[in-house]
VOBA-1610 file (N, C-alpha, C; in pm, whole numbers, padded with zeros to 5 digits, always signed):
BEGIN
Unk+02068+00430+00875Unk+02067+00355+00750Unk+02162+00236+00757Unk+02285+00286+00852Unk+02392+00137+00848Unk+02313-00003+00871Unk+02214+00015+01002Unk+02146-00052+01095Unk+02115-00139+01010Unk+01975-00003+00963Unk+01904-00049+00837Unk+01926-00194+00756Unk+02037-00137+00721Unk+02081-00221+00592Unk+02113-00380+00569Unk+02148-00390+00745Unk+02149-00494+00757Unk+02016-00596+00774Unk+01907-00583+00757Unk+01851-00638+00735Unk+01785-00647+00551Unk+01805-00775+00534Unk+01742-00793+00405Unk+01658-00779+00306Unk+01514-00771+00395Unk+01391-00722+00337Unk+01422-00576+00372Unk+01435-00482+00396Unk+01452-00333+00427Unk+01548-00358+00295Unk+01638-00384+00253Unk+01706-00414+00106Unk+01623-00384+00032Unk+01568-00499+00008Unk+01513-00553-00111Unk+01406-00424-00123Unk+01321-00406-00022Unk+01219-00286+00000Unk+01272-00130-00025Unk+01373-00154-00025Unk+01461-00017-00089Unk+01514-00036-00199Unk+01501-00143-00270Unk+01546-00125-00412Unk+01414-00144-00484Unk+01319-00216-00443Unk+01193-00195-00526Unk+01109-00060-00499Unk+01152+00018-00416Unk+01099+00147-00425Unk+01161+00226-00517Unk+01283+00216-00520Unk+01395+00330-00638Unk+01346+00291-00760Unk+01323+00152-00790Unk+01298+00095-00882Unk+01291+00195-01046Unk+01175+00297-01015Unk+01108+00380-01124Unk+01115+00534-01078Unk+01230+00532-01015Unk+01255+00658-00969Unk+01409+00728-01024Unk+01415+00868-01079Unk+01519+00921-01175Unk+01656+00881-01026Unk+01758+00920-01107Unk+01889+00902-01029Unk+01849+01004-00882Unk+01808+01125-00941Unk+01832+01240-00824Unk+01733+01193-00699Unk+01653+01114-00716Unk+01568+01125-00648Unk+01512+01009-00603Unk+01629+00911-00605Unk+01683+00794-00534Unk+01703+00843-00377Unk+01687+00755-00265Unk+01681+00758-00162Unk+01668+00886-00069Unk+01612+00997-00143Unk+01553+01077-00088Unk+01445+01091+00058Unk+01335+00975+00008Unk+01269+00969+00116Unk+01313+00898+00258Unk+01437+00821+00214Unk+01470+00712+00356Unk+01632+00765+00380Unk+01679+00896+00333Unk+01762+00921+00404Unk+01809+01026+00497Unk+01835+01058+00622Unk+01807+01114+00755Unk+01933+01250+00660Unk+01887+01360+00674Unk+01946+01486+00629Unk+02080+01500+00708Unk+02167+01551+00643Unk+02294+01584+00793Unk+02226+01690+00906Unk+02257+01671+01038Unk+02240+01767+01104Unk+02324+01905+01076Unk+02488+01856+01012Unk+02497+02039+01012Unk+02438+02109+00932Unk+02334+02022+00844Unk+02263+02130+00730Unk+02081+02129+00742Unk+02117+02068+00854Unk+01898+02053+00867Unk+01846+02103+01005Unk+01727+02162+01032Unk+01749+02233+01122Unk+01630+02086+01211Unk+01620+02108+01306Unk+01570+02011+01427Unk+01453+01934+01379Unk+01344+02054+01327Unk+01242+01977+01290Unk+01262+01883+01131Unk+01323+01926+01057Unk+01423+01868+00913Unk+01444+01706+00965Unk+01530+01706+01082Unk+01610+01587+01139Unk+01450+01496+01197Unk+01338+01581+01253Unk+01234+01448+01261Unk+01196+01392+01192Unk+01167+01466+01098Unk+01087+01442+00964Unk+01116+01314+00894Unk+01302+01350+00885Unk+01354+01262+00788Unk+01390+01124+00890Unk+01424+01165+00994Unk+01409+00997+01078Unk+01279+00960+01066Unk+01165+00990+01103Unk+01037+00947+01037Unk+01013+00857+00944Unk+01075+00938+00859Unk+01070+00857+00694Unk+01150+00720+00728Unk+01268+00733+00753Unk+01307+00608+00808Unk+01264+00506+00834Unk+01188+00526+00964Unk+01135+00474+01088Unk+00975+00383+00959Unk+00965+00522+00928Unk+00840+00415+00835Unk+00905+00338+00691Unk+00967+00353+00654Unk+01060+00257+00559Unk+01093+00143+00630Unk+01148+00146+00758Unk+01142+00007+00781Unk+01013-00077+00836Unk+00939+00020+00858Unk+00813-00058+00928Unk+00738-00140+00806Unk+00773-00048+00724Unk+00645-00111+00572Unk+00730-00245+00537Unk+00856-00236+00513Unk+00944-00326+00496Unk+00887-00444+00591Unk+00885-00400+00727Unk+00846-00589+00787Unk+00700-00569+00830Unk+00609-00500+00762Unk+00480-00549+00730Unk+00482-00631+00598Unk+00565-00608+00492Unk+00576-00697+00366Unk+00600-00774+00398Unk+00691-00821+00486Unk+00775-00974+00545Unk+00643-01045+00596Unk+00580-01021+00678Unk+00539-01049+00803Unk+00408-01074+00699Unk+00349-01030+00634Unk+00252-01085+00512Unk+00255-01217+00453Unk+00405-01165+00383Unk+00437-01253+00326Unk+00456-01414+00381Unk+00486-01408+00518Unk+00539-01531+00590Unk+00369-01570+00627Unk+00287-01534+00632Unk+00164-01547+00671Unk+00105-01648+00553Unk-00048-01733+00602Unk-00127-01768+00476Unk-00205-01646+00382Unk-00212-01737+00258Unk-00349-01674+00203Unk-00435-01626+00263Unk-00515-01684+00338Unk-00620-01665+00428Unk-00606-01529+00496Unk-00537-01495+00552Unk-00424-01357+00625Unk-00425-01322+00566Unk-00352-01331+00394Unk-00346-01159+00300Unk-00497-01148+00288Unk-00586-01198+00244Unk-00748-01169+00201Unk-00793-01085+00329Unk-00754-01119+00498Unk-00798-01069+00608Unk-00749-00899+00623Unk-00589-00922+00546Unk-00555-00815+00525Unk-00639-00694+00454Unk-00634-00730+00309Unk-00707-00662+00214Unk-00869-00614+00270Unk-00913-00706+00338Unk-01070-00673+00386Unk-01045-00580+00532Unk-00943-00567+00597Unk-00879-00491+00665Unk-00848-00324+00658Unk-00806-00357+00542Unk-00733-00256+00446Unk-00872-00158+00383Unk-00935-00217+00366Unk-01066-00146+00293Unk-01166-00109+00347Unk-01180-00178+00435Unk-01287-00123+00571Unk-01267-00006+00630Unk-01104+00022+00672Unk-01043+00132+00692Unk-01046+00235+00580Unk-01057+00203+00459Unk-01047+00337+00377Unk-01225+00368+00359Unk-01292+00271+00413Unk-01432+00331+00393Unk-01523+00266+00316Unk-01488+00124+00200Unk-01548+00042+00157Unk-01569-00106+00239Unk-01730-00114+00183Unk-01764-00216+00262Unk-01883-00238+00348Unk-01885-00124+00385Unk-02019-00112+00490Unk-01972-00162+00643Unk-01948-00282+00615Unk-01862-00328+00781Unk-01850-00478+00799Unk-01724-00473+00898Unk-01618-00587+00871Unk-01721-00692+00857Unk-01835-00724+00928Unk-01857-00851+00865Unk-01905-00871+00742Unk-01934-00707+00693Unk-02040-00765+00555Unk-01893-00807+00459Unk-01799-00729+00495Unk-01660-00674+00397Unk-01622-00844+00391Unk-01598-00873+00507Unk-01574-01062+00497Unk-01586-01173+00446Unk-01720-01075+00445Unk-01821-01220+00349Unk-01808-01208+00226Unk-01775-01097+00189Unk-01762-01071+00044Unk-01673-01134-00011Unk-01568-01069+00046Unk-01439-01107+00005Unk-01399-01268+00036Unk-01289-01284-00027Unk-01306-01454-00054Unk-01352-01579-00112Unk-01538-01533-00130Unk-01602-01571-00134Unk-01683-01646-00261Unk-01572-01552-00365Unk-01621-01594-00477Unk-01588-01717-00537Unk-01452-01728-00505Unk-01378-01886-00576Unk-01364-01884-00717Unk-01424-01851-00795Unk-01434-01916-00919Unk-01445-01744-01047Unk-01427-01800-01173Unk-01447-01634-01197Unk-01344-01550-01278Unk-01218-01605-01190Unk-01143-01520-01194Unk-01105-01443-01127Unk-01176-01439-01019Unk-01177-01272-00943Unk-01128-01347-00788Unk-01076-01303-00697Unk-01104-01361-00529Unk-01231-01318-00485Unk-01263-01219-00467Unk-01396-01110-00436Unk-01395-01021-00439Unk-01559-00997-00433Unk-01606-00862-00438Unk-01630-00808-00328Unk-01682-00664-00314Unk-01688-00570-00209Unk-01742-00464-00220Unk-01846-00413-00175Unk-01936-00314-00168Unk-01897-00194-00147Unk-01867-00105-00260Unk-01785+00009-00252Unk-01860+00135-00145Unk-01999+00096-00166Unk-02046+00188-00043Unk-02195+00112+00084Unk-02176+00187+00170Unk-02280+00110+00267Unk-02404+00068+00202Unk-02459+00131+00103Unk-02566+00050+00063Unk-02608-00043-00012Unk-02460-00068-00102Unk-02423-00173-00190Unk-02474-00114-00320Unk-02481+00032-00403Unk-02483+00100-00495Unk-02386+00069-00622Unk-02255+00012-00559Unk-02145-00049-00694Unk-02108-00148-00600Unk-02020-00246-00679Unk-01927-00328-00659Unk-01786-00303-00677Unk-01721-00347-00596Unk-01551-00396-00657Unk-01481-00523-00657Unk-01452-00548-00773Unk-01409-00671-00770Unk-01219-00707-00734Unk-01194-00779-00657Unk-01041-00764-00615Unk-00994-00909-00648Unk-00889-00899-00673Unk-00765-00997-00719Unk-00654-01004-00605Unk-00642-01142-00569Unk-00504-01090-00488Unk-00385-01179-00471Unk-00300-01132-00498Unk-00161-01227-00514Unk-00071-01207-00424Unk-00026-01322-00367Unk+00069-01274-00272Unk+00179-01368-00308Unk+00297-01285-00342Unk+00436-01338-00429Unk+00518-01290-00380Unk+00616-01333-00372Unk+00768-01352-00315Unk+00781-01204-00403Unk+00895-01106-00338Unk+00956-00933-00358Unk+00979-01000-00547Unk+01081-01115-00539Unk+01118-01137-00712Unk+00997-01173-00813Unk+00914-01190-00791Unk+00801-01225-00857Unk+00718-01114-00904Unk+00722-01118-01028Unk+00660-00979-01077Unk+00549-01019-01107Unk+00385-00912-01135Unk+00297-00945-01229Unk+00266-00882-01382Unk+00282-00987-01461Unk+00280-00910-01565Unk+00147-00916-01634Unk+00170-00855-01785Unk+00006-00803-01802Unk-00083-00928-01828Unk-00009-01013-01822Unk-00091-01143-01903Unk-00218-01145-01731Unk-00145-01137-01669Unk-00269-01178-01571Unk-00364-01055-01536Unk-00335-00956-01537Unk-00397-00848-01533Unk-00496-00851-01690Unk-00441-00883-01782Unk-00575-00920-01876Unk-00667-00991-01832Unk-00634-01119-01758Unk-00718-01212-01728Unk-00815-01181-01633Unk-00747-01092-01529Unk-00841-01027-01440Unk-00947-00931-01514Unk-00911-00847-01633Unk-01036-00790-01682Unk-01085-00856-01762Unk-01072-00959-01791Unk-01175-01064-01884Unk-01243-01109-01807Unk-01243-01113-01659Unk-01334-01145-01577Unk-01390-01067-01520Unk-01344-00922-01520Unk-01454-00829-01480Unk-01579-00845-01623Unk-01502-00841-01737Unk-01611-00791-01815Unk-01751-00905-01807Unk-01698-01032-01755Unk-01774-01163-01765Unk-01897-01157-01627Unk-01800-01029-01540Unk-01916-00999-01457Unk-02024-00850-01488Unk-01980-00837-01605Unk-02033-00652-01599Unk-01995-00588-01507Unk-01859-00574-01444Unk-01806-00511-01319Unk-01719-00408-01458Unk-01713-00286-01355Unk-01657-00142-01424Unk-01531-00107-01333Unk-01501-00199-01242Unk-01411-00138-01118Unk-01368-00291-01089Unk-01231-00251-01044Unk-01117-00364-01026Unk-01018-00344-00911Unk-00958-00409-00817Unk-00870-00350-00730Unk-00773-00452-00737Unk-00649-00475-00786Unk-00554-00573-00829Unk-00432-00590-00739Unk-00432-00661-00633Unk-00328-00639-00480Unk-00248-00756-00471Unk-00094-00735-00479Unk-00002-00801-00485Unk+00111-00773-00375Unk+00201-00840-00333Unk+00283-00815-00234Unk+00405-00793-00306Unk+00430-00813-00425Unk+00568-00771-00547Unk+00516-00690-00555Unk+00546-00677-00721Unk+00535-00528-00827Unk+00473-00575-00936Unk+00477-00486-01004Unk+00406-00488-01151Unk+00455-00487-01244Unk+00496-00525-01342Unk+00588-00527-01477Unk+00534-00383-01518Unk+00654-00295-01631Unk+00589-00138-01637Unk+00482-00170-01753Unk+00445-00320-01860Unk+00351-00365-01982Unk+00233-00313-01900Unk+00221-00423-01798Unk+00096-00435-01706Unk+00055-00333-01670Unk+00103-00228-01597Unk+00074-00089-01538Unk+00063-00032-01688Unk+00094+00009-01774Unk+00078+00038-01928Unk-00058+00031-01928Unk-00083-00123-01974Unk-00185-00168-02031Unk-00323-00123-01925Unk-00326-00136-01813Unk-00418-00101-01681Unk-00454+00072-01731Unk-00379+00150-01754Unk-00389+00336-01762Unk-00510+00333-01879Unk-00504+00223-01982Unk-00603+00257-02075Unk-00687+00175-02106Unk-00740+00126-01989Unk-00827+00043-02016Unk-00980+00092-01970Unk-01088+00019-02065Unk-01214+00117-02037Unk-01253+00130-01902Unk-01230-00013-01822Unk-01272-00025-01713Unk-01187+00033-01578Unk-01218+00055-01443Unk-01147+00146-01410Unk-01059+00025-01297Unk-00919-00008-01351Unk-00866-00114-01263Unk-00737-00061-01160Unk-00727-00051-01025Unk-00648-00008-01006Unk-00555-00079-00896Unk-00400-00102-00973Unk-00282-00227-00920Unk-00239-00143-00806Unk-00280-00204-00668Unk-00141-00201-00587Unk-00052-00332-00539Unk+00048-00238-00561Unk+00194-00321-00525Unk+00230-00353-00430Unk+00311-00413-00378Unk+00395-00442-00219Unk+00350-00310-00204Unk+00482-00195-00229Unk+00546-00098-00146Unk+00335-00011-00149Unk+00269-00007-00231Unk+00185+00070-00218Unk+00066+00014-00120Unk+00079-00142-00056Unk-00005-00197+00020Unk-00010-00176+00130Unk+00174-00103+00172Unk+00222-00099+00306Unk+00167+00028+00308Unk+00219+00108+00249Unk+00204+00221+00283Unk+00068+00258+00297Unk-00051+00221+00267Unk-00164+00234+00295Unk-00225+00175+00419Unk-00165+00056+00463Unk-00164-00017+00635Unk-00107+00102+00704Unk-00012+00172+00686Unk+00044+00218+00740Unk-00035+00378+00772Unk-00084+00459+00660Unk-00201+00557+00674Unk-00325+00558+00710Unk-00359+00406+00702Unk-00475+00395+00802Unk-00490+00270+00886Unk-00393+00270+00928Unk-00322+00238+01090Unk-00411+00075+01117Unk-00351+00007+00975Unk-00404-00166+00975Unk-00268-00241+00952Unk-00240-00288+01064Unk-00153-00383+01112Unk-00060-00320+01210Unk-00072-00190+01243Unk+00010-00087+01348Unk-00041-00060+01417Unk+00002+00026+01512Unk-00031+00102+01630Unk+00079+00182+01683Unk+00000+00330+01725Unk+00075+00428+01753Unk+00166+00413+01863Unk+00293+00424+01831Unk+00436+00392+01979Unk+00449+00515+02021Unk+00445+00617+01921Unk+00504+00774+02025Unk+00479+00835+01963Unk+00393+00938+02035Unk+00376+01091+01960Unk+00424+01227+01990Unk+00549+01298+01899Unk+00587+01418+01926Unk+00508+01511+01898Unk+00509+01595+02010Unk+00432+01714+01951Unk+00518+01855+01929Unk+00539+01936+01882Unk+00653+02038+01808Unk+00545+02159+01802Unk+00624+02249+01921Unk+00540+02369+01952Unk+00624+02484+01908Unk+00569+02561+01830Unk+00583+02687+01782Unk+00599+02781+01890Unk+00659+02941+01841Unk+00616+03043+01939Unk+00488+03116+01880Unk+00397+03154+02004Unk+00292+03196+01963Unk+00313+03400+01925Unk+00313+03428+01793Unk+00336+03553+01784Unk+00243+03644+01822Unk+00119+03564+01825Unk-00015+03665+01838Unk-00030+03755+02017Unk+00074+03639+02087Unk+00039+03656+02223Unk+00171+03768+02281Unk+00246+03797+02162Unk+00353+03891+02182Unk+00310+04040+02133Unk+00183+04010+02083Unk+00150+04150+01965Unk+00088+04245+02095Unk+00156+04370+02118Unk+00093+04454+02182Unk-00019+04535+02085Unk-00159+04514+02094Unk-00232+04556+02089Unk-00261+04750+02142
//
């Protein structure tokens, strides 16, 4: 964590995660357990957590320093991998494509093009919040499309109005944030690649059982 700390965005990326989180349960996930109280596999786990706290941290950077053009490549990246889209080139074309609207683009929630989703995407400096005023605006433009589904992707955060106002709305809109953009590159392995894999072997009891 000393290491850590010295870098800036790993900062900033650790205080917008605590952000909405109670006292106790502040830096829980990014801090490495003592060894005299954690037992071996305890100590991977929680370097892990680490290890991916800072990675998400300079995938935010490394976004951020990028064009527009790059976050949209991202997002159509990002979604292909979770399974919308049908495939990267149809996902491509979609996205971007709209210009006008209100919306950046849409995207074919399944291979046969059965729904749509319409996506928004902002890419703002960690201090730059979004608040609800634009997230209205984004569903005044779903409704202008008869779209029922929204995907609202920012490299900040969300004011807590905005996230408020989004929980009850008819249509089904759903904001991710910086920290929730990374972490999804990061679970389905868009903008990474695997460096090392431990594997942690048990004793086998079954092969001790005298029968």
């Amino acid at each position: 964590m000393e290491v850590l700390n010295n870098y800036p965005t790993f900062v900033d990326f650790r205080t917008s995660s605590e952000a909405g989180l109670p006292a106790s349960e502040k830096q829980t996930a990014i801090t490495i357990v003592p060894s005299s109280s954690a037992t071996p596999e305890e100590q991977v786990e929680a370097a892990q957590n680490v290890l991916h706290s800072a990675l998400r941290a300079e995938l935010l950077q490394r976004i951020q320093e990028n064009s527009p053009t790059f976050f949209e490549r991202v997002i159509v990246d990002l979604l292909v991998g979770m399974g919308y889209g049908g495939s990267h080139e149809n996902a491509a074309l979609r996205l971007g494509k709209s210009g006008d609207g209100g919306v950046d683009g849409v995207i074919d929630e399944d291979r046969l093009g059965l729904d749509r989703i319409y996506i928004q995407a902002k890419r703002y400096a960690s201090h730059v919040t979004v608040g609800r005023g634009e997230i209205q605006g984004f569903v005044g433009s779903l409704v202008g499309f008869g779209a029922s589904k929204g995907v609202f992707v920012t490299t900040s955060s969300f004011s807590s109005n905005a996230v408020a106002y989004a929980k009850h709305l008819p249509q089904r809109v759903i904001l991710i944030d910086g920290q929730r953009l990374t972490e999804l590159m990061v679970e389905h392995d868009v903008g990474v690649r695997l460096n090392r894999a431990i594997t942690i072997k048990r004793l086998d009891e079954d092969f001790f059982t005298d029968e």
